[in-house]
C-alpha positions as a Markdown table, in Angstrom:
| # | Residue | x | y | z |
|---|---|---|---|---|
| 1 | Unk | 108.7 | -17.3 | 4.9 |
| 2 | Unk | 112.2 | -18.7 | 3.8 |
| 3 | Unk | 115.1 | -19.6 | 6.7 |
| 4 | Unk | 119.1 | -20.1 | 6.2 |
| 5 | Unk | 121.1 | -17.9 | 4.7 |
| 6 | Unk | 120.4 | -14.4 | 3.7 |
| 7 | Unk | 120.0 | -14.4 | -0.5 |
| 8 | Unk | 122.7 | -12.7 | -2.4 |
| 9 | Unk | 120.7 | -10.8 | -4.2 |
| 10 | Unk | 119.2 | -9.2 | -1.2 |
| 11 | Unk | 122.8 | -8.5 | 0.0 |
| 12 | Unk | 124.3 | -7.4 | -2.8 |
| 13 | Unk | 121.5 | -4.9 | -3.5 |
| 14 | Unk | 121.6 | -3.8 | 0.3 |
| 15 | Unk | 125.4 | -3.5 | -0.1 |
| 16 | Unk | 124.9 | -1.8 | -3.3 |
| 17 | Unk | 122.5 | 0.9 | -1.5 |
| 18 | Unk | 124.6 | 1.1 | 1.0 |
| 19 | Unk | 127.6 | 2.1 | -0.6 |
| 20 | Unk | 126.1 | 5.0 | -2.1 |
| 21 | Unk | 125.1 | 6.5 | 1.2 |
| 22 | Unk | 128.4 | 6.1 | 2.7 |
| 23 | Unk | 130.2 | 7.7 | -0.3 |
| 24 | Unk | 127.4 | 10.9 | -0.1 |
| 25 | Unk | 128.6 | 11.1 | 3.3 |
| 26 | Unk | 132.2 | 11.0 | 2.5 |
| 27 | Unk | 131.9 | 13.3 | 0.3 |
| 28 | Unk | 129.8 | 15.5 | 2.4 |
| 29 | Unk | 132.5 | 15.9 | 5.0 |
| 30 | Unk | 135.1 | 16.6 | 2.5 |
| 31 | Unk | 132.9 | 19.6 | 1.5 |
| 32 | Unk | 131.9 | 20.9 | 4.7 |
| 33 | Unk | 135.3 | 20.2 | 6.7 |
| 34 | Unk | 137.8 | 21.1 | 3.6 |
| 35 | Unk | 140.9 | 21.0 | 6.5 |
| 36 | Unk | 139.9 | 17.4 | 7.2 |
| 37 | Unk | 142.1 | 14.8 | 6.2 |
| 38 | Unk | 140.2 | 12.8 | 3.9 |
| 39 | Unk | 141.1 | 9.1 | 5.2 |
| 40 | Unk | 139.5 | 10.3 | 8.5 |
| 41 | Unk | 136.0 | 10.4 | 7.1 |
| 42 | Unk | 136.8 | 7.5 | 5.0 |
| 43 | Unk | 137.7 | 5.2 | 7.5 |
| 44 | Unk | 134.7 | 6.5 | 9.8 |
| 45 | Unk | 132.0 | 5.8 | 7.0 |
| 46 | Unk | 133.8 | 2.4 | 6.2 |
| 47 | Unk | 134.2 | 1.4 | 9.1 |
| 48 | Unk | 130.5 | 1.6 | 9.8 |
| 49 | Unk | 129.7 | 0.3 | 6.7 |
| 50 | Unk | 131.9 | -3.1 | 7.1 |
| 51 | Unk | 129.9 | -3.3 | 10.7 |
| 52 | Unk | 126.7 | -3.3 | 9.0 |
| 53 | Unk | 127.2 | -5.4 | 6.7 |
| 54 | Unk | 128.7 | -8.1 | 9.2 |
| 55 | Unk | 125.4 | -7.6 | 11.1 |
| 56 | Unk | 122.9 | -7.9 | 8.2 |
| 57 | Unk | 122.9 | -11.7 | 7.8 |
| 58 | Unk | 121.6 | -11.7 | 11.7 |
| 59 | Unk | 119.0 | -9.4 | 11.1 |
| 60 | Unk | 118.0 | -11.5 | 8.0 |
| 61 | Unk | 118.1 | -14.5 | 10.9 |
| 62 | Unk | 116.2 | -12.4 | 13.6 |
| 63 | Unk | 113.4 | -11.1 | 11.3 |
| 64 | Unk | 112.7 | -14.6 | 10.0 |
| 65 | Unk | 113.3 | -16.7 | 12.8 |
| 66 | Unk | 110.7 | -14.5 | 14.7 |
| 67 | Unk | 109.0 | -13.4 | 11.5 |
| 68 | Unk | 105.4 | -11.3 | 12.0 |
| 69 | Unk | 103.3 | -13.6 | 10.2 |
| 70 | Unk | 104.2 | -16.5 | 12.9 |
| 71 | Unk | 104.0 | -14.1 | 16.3 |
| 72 | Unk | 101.8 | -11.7 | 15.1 |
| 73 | Unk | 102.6 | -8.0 | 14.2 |
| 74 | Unk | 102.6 | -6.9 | 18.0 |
| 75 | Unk | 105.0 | -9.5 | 19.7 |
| 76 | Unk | 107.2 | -9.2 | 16.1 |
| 77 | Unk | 107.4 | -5.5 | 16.9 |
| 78 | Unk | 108.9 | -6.2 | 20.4 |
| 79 | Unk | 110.9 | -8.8 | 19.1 |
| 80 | Unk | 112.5 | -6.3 | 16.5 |
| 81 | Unk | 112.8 | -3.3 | 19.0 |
| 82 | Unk | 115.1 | -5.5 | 21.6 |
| 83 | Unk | 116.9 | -7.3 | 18.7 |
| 84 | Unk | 117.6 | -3.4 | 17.4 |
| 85 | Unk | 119.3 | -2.4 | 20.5 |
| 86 | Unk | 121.5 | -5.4 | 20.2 |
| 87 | Unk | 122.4 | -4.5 | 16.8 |
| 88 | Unk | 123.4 | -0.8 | 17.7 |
| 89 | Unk | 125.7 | -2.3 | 20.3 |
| 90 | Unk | 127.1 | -4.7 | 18.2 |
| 91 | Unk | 127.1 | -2.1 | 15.6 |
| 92 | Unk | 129.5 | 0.4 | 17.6 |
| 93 | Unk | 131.5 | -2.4 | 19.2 |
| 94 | Unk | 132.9 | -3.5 | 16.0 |
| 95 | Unk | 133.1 | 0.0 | 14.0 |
| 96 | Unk | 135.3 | 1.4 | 16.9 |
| 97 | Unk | 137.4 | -1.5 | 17.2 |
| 98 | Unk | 137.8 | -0.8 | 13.2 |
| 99 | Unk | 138.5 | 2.7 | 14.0 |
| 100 | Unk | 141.4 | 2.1 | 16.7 |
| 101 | Unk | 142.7 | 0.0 | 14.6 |
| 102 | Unk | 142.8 | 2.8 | 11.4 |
| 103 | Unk | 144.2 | 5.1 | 13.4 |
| 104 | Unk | 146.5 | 3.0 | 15.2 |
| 105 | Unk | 148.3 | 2.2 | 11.6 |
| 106 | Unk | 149.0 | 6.2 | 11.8 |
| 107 | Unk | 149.9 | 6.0 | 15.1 |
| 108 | Unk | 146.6 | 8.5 | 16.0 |
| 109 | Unk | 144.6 | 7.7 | 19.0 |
| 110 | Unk | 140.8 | 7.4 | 18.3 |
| 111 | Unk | 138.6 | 8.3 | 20.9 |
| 112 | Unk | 135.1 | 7.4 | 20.6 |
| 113 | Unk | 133.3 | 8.9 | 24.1 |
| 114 | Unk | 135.4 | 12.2 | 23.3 |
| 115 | Unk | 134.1 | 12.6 | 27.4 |
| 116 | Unk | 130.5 | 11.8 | 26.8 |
| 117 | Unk | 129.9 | 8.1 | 26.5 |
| 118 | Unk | 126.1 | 8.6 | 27.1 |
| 119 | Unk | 126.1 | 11.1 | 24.3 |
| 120 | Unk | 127.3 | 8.9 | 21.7 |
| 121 | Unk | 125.5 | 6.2 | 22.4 |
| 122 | Unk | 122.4 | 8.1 | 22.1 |
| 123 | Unk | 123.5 | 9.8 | 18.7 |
| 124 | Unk | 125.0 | 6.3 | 17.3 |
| 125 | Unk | 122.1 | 4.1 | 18.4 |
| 126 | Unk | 119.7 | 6.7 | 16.7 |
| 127 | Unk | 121.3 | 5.9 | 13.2 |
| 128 | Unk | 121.4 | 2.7 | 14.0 |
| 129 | Unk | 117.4 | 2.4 | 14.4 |
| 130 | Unk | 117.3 | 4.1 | 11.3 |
| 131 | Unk | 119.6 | 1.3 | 9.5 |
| 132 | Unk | 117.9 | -1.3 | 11.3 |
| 133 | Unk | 114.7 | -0.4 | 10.0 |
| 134 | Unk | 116.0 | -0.1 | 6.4 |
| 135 | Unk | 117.6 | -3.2 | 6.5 |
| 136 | Unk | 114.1 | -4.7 | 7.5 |
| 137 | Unk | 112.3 | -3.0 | 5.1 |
| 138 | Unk | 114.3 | -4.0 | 2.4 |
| 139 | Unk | 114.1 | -8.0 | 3.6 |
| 140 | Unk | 110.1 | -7.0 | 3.7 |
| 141 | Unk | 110.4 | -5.6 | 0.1 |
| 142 | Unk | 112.7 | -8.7 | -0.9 |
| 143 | Unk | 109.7 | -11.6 | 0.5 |
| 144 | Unk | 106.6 | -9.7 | -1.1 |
| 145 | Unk | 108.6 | -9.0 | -4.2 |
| 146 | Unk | 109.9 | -13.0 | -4.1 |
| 147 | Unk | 106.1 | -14.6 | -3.4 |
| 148 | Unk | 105.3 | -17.4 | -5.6 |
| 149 | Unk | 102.7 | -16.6 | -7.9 |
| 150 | Unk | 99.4 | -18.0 | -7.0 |
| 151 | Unk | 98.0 | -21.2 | -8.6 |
| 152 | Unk | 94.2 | -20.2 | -10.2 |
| 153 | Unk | 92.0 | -22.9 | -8.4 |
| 154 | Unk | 89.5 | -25.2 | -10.7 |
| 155 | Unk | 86.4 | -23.9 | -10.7 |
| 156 | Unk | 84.4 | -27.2 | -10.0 |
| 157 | Unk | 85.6 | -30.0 | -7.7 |
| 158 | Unk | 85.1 | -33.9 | -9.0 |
| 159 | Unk | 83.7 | -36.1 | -6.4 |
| 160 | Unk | 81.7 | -39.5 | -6.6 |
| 161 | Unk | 78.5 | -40.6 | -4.9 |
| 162 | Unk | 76.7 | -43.8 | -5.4 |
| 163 | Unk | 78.6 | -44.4 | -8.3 |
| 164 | Unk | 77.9 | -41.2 | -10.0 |
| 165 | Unk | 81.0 | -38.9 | -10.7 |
| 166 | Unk | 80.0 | -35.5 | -10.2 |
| 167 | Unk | 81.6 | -31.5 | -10.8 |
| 168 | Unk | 80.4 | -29.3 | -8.0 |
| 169 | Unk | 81.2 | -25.5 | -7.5 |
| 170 | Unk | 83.0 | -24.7 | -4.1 |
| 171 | Unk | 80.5 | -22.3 | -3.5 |
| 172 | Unk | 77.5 | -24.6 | -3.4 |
| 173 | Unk | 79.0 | -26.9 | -0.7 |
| 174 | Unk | 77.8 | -25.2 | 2.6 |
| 175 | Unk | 79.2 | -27.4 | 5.0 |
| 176 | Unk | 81.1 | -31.2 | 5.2 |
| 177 | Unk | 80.7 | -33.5 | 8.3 |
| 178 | Unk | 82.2 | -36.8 | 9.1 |
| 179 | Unk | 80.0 | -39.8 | 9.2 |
| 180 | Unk | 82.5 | -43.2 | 10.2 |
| 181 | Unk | 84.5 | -43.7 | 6.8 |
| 182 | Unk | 82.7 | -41.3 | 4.6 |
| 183 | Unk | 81.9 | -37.6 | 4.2 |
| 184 | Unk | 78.5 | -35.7 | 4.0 |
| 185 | Unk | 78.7 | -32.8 | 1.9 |
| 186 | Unk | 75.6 | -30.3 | 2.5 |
| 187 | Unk | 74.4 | -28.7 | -0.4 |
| 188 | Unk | 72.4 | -25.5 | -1.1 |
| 189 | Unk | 70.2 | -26.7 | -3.2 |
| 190 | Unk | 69.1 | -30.0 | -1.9 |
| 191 | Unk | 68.3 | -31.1 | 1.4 |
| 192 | Unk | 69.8 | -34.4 | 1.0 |
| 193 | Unk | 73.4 | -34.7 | 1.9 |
| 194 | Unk | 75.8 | -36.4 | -0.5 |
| 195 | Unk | 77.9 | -39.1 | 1.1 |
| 196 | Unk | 81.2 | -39.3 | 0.0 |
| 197 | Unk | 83.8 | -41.8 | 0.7 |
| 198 | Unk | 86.8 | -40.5 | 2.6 |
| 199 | Unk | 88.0 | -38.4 | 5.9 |
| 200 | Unk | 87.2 | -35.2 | 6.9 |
| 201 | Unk | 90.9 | -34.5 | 6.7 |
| 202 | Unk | 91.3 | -35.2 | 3.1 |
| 203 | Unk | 88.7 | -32.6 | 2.2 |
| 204 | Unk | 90.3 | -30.1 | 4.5 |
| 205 | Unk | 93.0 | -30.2 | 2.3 |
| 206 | Unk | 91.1 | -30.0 | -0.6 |
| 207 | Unk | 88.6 | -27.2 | 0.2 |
| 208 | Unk | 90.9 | -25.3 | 2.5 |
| 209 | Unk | 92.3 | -23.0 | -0.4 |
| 210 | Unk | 88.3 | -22.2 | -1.0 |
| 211 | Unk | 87.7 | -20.9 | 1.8 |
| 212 | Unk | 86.8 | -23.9 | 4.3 |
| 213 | Unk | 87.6 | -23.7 | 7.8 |
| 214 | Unk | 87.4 | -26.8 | 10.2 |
| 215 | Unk | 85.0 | -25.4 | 12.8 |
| 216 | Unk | 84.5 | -29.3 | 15.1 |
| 217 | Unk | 87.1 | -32.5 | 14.6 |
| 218 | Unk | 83.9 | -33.3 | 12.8 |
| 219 | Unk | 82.9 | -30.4 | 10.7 |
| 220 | Unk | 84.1 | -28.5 | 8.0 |
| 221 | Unk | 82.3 | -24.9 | 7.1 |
| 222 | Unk | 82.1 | -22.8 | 4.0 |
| 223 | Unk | 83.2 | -19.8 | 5.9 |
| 224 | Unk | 81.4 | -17.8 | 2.8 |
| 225 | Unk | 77.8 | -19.4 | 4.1 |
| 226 | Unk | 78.5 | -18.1 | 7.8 |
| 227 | Unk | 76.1 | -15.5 | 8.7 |
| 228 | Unk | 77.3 | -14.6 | 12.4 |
| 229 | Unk | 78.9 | -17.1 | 15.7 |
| 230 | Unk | 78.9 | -16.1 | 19.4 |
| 231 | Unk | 79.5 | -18.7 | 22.1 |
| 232 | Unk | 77.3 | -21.1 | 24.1 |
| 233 | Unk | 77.3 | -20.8 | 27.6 |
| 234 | Unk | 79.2 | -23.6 | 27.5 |
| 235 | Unk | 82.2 | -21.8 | 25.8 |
| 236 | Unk | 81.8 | -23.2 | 22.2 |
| 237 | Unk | 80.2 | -21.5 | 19.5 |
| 238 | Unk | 76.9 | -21.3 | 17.8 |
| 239 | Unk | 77.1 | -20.8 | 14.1 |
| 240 | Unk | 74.4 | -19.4 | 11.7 |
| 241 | Unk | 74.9 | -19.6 | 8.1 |
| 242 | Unk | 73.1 | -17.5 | 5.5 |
| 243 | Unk | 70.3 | -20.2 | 5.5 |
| 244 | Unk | 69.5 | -19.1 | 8.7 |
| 245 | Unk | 70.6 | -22.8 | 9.7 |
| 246 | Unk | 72.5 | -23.1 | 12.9 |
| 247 | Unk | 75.9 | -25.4 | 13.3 |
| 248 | Unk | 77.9 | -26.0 | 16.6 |
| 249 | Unk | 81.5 | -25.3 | 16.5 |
| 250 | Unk | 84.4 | -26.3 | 18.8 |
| 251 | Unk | 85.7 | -23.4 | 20.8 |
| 252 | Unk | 89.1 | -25.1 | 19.9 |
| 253 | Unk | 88.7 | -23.8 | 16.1 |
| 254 | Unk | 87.2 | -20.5 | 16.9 |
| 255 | Unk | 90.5 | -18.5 | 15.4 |
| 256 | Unk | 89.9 | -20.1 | 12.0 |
| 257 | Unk | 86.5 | -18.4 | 12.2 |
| 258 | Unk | 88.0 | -14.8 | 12.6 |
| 259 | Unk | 88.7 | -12.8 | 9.9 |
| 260 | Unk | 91.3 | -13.4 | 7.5 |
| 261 | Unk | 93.8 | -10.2 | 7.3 |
């Protein structure tokens, strides 16, 4: 997720786009209404497009600010739906005030309700859901297309126990657990634990991109050795792994044993 100012390249590329439909639609009414003046089409499309393009850097702000990956697509859709109405009325407010004035420089009056102010509002804010969505689907094209590139993750992991430096595989650790100032890592294929020096913490940071979730302030899981959970009467959870060992977990750190979407 990035925050600030909208990227130019984004921008540009939406103003680009943008254009393009405006001119089709100019050209559009020139075709179908040949007794039209042709600056009245022009300064309706433009005037909409100018409105837009005020309003994109806020719809950049909204969709971050409240971006789906913090709230959750649900409560990010809701978000979006309210923050879209605003838009349409913002949207309107400043194309007609744009139109009043092009017509005013011809000394026309422009007369947006034309009698049905309900009407337009409806017609208007349908386009303007449609815009609103494209605008948001290009800012969701723009992040996935914008990801940094993944780092490829050693293979082995160095530790050292009892003096011995050693190269284990993330998948052969099962499970860490704190013991005072060091770390006991539980292996799957011996029964003794190696003790590390170090926090719990420090190893969450380390294993966390393999796959490790913190299940207790205490306890750290290979989530790839979990069998099944369900909770304890109690509320926290009971934890088999594939061993058919059983771990207690903290019903605190039950989301970070959910499934990762």
């Amino acid at each position: 997720m990035t925050n600030g100012f909208i990227p130019f390249r984004l921008y540009a590329t939406f103003a680009a786009f943008l254009l393009v439909v405006i001119i089709v639609n100019i050209s559009s009414h020139a075709i179908e209404e040949p007794g039209l003046a042709l600056w009245e089409p022009a300064l309706w499309e433009f005037s909409s497009y100018v409105a837009i393009l005020i309003l994109t850097p806020a719809v950049w702000l909204g969709y971050q600010r409240f971006h789906w990956q913090r709230l959750g697509v649900p409560r990010f859709l809701m978000v979006q739906i309210a923050f879209c109405g605003l838009f349409s009325l913002a949207h309107i407010a400043i194309m007609v005030a744009i139109r009043v004035v092009g017509y005013g420089v011809v000394h026309e009056h422009y007369n947006f309700a034309q009698g049905h102010l309900s009407l337009e509002l409806i017609y208007e804010g349908r386009k303007d859901a449609l815009t609103f969505l494209v605008i948001c689907g290009f800012i969701w094209v723009y992040e996935r297309l914008n990801q940094p590139a993944a780092m490829a993750l050693p293979e082995r992991i160095e530790v050292r126990s009892d003096g011995r430096t050693l190269y284990l595989t993330p998948t052969e650790i099962v499970y860490a657990e704190a013991a005072g100032n060091y770390v006991e890592l539980y292996l799957t294929n011996t029964p003794k634990p190696l003790l590390l020096r170090g926090t719990l913490s420090e190893y969450e940071k380390r294993l966390g991109a393999y796959g490790f979730a913190r299940i207790h302030r205490s306890r750290l899981l290979n989530r790839a050795h979990m069998r099944s959970f369900a909770a304890t009467p109690s509320g926290d959870l009971r934890i088999t792994l594939t061993n058919d060992r059983e771990l207690i977990g903290s019903r605190r750190f039950r989301n970070n044993l959910l499934p990762i979407s």
